[in-house]
MMTF fields as JSON, N, C-alpha, C and O atoms, coordinates in Angstrom:
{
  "mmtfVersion": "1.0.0",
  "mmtfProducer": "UNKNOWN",
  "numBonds": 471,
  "numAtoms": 472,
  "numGroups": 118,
  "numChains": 1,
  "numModels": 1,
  "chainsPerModel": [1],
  "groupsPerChain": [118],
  "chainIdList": ["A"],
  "bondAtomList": [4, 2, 8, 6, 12, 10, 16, 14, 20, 18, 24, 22, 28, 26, 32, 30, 36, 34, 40, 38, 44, 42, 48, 46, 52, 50, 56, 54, 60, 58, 64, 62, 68, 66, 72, 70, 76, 74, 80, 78, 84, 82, 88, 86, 92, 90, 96, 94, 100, 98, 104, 102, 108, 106, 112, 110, 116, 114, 120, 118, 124, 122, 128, 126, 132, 130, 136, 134, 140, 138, 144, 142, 148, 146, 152, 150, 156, 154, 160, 158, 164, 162, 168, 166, 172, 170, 176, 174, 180, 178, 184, 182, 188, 186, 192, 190, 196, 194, 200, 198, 204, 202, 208, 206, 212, 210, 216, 214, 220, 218, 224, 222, 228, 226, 232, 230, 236, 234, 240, 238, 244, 242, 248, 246, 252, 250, 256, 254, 260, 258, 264, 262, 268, 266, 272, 270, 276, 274, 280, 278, 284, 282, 288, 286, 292, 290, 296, 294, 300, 298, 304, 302, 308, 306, 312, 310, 316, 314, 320, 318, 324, 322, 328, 326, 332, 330, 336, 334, 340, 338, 344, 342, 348, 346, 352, 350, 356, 354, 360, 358, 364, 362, 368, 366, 372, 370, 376, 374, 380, 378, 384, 382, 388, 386, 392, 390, 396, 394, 400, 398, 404, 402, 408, 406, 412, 410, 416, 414, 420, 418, 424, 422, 428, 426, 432, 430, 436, 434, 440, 438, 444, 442, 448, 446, 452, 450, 456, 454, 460, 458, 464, 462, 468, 466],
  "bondOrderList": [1, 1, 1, 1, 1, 1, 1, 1, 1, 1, 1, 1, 1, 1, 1, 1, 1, 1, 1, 1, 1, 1, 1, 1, 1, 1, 1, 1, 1, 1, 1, 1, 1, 1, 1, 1, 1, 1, 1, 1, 1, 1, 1, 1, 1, 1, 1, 1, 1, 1, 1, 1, 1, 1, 1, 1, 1, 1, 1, 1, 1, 1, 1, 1, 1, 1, 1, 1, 1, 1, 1, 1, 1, 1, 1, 1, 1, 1, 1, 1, 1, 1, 1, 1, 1, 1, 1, 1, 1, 1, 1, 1, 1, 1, 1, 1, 1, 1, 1, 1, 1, 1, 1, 1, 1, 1, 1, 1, 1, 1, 1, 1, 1, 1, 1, 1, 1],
  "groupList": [{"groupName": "UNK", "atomNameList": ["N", "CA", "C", "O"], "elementList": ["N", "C", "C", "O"], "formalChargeList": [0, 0, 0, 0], "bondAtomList": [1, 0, 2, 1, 3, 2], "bondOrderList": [1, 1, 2], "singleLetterCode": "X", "chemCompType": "L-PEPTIDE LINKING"}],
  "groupTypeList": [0, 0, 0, 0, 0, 0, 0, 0, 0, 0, 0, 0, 0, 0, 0, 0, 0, 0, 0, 0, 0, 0, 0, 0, 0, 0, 0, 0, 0, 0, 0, 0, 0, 0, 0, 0, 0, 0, 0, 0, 0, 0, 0, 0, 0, 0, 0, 0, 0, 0, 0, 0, 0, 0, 0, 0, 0, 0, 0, 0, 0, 0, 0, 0, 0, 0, 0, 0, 0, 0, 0, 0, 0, 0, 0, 0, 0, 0, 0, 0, 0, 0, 0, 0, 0, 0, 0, 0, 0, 0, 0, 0, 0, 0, 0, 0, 0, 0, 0, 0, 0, 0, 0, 0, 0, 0, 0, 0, 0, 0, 0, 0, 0, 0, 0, 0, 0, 0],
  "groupIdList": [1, 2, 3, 4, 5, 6, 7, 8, 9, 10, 11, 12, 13, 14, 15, 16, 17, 18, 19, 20, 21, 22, 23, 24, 25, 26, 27, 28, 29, 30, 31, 32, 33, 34, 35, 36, 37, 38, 39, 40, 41, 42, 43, 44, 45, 46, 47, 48, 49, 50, 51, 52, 53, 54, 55, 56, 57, 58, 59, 60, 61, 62, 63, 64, 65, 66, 67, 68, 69, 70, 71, 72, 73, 74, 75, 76, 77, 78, 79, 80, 81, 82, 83, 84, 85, 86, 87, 88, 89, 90, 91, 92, 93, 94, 95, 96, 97, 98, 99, 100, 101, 102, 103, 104, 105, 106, 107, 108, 109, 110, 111, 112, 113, 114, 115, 116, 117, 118],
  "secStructList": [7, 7, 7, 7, 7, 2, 2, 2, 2, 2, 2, 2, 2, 2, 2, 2, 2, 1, 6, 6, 7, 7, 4, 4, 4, 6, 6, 1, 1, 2, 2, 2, 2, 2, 2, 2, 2, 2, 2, 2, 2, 2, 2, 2, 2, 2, 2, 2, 2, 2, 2, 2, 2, 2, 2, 2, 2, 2, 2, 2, 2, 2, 2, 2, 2, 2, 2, 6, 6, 6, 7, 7, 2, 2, 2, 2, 2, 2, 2, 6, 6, 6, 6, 6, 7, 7, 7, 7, 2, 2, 2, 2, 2, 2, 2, 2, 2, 2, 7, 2, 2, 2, 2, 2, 2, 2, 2, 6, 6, 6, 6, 7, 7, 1, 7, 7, 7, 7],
  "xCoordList": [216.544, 217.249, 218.718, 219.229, 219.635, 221.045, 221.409, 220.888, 222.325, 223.695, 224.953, 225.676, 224.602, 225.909, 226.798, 226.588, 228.537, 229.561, 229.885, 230.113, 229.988, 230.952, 231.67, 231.67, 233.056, 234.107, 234.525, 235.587, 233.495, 233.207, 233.231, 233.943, 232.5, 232.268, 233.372, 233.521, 234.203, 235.133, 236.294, 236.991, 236.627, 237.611, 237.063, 237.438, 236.52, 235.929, 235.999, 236.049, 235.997, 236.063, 237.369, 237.833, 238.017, 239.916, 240.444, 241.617, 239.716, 240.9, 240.064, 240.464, 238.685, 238.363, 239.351, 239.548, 239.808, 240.859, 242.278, 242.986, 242.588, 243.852, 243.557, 244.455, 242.662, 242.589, 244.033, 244.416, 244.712, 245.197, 246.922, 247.834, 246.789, 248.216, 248.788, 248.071, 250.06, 250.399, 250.561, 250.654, 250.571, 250.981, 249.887, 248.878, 250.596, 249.524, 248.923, 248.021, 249.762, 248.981, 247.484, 246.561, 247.354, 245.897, 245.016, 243.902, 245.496, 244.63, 244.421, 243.555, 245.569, 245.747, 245.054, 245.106, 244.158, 243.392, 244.713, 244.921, 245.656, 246.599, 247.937, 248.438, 248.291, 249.047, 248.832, 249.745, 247.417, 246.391, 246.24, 246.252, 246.082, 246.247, 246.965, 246.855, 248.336, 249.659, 250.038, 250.747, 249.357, 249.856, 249.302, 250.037, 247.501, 246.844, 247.259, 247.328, 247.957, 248.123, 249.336, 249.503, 250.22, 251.872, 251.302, 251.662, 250.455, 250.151, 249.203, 248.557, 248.411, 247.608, 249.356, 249.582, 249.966, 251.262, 252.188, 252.909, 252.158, 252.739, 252.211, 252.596, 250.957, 249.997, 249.735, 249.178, 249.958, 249.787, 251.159, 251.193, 252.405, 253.131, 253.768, 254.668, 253.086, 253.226, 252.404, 252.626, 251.232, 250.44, 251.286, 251.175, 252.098, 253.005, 254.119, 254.482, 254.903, 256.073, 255.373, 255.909, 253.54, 253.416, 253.484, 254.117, 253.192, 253.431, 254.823, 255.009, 255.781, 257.023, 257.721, 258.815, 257.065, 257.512, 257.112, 257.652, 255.771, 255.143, 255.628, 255.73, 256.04, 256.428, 258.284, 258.661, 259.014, 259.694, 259.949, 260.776, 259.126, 258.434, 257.882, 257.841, 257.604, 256.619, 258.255, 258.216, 259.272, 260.871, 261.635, 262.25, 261.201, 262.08, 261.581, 262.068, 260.491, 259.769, 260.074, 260.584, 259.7, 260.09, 261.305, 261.327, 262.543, 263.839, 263.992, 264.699, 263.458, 263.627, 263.503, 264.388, 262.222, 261.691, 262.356, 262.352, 263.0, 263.428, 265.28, 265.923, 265.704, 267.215, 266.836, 267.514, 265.907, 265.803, 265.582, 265.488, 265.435, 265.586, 266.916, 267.055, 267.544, 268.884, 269.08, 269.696, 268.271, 268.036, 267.813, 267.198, 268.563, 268.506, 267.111, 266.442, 266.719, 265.76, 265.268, 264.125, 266.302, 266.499, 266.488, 265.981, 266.928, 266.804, 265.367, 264.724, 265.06, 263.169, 262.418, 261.44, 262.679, 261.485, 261.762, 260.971, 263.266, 263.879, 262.924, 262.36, 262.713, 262.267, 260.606, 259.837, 260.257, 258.604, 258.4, 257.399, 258.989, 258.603, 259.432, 259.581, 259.882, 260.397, 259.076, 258.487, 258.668, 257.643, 256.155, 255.098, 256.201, 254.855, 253.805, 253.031, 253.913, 253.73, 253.342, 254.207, 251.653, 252.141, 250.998, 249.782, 251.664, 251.57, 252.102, 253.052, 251.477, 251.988, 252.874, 252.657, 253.737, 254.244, 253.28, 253.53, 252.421, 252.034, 251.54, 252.135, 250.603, 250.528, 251.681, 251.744, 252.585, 253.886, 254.295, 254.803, 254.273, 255.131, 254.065, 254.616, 252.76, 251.721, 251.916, 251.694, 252.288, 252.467, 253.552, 253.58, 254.97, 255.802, 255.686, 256.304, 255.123, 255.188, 254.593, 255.309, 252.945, 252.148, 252.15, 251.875, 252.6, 251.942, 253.899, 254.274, 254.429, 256.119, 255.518, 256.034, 254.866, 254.377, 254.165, 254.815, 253.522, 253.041, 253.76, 253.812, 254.241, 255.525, 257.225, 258.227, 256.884, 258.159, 257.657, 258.444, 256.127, 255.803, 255.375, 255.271, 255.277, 255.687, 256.874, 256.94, 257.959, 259.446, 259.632, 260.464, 259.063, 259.376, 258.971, 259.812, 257.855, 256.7, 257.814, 258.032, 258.439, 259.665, 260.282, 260.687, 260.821, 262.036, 263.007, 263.935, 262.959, 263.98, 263.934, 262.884, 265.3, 264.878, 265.174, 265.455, 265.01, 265.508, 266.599, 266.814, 267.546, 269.229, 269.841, 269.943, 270.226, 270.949, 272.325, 273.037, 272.361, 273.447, 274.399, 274.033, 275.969, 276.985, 278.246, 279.299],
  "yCoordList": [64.168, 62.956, 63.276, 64.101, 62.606, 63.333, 62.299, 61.189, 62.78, 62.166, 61.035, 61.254, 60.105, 59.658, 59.02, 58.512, 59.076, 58.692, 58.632, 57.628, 59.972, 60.562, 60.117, 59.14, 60.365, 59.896, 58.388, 58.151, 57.279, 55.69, 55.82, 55.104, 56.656, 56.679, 57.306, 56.988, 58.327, 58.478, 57.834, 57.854, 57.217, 56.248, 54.814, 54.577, 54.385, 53.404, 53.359, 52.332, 54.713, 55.323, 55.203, 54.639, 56.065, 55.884, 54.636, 54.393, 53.684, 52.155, 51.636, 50.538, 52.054, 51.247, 51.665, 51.055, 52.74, 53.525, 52.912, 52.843, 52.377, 51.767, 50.197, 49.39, 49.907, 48.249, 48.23, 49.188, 46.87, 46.418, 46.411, 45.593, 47.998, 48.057, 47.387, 46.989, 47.305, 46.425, 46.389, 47.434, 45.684, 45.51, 47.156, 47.605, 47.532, 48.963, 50.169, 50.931, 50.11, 51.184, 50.55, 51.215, 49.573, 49.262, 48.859, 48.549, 48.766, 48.629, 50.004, 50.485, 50.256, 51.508, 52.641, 52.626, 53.979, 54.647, 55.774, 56.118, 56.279, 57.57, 56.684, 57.326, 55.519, 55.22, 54.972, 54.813, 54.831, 54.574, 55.852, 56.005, 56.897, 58.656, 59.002, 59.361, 58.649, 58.818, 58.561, 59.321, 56.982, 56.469, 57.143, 57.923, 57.363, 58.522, 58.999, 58.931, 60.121, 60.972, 61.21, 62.139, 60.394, 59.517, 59.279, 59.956, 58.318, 58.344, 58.758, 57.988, 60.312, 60.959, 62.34, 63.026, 61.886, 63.37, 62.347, 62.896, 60.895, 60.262, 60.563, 61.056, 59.85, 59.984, 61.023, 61.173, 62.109, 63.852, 64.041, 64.324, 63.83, 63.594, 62.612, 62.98, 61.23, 60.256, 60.722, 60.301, 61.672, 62.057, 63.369, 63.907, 63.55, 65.023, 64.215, 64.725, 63.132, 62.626, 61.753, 61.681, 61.043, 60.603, 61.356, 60.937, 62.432, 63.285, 63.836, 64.203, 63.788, 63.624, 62.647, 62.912, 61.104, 60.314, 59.698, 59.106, 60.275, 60.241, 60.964, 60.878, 61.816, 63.107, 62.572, 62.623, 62.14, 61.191, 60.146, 60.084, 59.519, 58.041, 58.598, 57.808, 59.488, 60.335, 60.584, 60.196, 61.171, 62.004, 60.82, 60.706, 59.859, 58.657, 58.064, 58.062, 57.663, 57.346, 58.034, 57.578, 59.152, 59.785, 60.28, 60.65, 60.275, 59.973, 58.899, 59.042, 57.644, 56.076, 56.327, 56.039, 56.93, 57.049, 58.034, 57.783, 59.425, 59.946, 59.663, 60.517, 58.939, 58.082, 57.141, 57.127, 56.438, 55.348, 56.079, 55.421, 57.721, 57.974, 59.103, 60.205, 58.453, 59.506, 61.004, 61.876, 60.959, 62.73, 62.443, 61.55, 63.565, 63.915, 64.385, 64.809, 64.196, 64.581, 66.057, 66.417, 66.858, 68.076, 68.885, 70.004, 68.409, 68.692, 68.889, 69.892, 67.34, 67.02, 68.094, 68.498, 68.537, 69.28, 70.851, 71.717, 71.248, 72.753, 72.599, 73.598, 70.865, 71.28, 71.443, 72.093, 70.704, 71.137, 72.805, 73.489, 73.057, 74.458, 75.499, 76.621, 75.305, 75.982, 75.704, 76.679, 74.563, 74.404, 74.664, 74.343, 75.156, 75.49, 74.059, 74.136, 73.149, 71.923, 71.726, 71.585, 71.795, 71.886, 70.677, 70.816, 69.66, 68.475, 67.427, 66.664, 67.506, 67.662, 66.186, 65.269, 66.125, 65.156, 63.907, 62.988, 63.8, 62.738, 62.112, 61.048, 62.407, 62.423, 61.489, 60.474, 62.725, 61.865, 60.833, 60.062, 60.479, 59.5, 58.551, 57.488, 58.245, 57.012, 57.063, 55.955, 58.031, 57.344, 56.835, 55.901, 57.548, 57.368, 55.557, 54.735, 54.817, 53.383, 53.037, 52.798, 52.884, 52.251, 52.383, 51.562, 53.848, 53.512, 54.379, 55.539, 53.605, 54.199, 54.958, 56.069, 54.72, 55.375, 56.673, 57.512, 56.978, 58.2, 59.383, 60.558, 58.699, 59.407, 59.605, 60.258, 58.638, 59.488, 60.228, 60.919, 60.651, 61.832, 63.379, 64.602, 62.579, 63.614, 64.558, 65.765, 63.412, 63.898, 64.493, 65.393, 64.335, 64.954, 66.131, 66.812, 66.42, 67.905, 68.376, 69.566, 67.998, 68.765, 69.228, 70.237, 69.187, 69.533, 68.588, 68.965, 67.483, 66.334, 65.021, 64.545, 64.593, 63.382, 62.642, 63.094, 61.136, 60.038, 59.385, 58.175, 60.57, 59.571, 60.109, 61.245, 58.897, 58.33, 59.46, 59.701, 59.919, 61.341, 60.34, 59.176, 60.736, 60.138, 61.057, 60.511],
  "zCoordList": [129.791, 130.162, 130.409, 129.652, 131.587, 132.289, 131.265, 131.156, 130.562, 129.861, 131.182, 132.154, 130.509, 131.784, 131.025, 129.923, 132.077, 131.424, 130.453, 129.78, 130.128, 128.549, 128.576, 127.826, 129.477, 129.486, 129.092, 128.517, 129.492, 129.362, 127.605, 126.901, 127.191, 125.653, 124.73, 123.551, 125.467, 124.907, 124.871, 123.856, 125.92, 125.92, 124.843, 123.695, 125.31, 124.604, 123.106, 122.43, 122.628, 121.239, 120.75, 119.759, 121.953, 121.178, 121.699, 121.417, 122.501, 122.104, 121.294, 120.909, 120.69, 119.313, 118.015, 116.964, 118.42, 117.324, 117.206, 116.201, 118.776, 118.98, 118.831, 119.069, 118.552, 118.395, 117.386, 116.715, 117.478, 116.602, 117.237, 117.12, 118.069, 118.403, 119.689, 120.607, 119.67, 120.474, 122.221, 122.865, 122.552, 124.404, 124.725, 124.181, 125.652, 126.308, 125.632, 125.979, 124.467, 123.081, 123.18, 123.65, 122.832, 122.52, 123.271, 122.848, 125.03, 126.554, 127.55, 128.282, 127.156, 128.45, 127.513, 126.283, 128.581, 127.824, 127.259, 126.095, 128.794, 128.404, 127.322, 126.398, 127.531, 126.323, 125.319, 124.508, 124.958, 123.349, 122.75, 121.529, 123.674, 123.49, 122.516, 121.343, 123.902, 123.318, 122.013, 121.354, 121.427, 120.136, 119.529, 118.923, 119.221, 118.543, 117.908, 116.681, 119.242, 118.31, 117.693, 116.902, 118.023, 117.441, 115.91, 114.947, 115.861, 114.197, 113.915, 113.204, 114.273, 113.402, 112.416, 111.419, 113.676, 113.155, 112.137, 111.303, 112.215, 111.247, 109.658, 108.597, 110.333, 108.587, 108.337, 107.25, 109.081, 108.292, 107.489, 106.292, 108.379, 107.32, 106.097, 105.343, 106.057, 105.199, 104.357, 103.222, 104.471, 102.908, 102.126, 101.025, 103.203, 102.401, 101.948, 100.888, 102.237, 101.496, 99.78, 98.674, 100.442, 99.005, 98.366, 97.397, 98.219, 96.667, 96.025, 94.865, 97.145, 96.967, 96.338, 95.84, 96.262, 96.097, 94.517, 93.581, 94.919, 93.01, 92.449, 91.225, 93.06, 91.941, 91.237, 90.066, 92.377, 92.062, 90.909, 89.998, 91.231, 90.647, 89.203, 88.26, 89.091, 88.006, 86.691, 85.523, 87.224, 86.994, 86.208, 85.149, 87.484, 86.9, 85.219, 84.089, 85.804, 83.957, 82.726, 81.703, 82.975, 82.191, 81.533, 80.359, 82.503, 82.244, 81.528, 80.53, 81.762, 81.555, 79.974, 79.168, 79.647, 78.726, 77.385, 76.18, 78.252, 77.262, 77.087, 76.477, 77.428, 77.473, 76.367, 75.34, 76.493, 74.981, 73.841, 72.805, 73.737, 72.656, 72.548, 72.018, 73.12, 73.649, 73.841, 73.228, 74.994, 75.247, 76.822, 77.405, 77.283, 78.875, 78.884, 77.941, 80.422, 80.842, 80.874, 80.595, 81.254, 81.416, 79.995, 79.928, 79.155, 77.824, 77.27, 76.958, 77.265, 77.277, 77.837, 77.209, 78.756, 79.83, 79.464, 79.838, 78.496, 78.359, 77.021, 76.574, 76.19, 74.575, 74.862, 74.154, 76.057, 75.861, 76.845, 76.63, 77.414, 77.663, 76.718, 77.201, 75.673, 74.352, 73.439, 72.972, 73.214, 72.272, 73.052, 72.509, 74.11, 74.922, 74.45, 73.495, 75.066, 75.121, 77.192, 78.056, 77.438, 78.763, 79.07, 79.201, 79.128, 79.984, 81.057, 80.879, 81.974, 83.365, 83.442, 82.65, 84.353, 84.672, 84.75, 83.97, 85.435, 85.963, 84.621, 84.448, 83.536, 82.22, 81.251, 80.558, 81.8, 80.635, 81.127, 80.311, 82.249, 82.965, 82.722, 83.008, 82.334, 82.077, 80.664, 80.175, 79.71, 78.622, 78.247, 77.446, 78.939, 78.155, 79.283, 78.606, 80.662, 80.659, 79.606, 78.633, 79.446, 78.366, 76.771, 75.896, 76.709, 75.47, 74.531, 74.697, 73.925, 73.738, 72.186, 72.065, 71.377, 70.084, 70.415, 69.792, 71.125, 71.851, 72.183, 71.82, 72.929, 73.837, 72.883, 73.175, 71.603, 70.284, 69.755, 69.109, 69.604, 68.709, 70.089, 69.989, 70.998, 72.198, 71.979, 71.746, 72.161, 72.249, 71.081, 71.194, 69.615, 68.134, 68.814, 69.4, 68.799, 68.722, 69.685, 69.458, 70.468, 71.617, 70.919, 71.496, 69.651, 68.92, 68.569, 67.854, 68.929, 69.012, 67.791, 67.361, 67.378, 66.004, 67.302, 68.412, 66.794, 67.234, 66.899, 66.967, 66.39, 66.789, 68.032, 68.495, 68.432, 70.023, 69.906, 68.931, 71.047, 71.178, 71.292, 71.452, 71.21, 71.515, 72.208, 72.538]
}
């Protein structure tokens, strides 16, 4: 059996891909292309900034967290790789939001009391 109009099927394919976008992105076949592949190179790099941004987001907490018991961050992170204590960021940064009991006997086992530096 002859295969007919691939091309009908491939187009057809990438403005089902471009539905949604606006004015000729989402009618025209070579400007729906164009967008394609405009945001396949976006979202390749928007999945490389999320982890940048968690990892971020991850720094901050944990800062947040080790300031209420008056200790730099940098300090925190010099006392758990002194006490070979190896739990990853993403970890500390969910306990030290949820659970604060946790995350003071964290910061002890670091080497650290809980009086506020001055």
């Amino acid at each position: 059996m002859r295969v007919k109009s691939v091309s009908a099927i491939r187009h057809r394919k990438m403005l089902a891909r471009a539905k949604g976008y606006k004015q000729a992105r989402g009618s025209r076949i070579q400007t729906a292309k164009e967008a394609l592949v405009h945001a396949g190179s976006y979202a390749y790099h928007g999945r490389k900034l999320k982890k940048r941004n968690l990892r971020t987001l991850w720094i901050t907490r944990i800062s947040a967290g080790v300031k209420a018991q008056g200790i730099s961050y940098s300090k925190f992170v010099a006392g758990l790789k002194k006490e070979k204590i190896e739990i990853d960021r993403k970890i500390l940064s969910d306990i030290a939001s949820k659970d604060a009991e946790t995350f003071k006997k964290i910061v002890k086992e670091a080497g650290f009391s809980f009086t506020p530096e001055k």
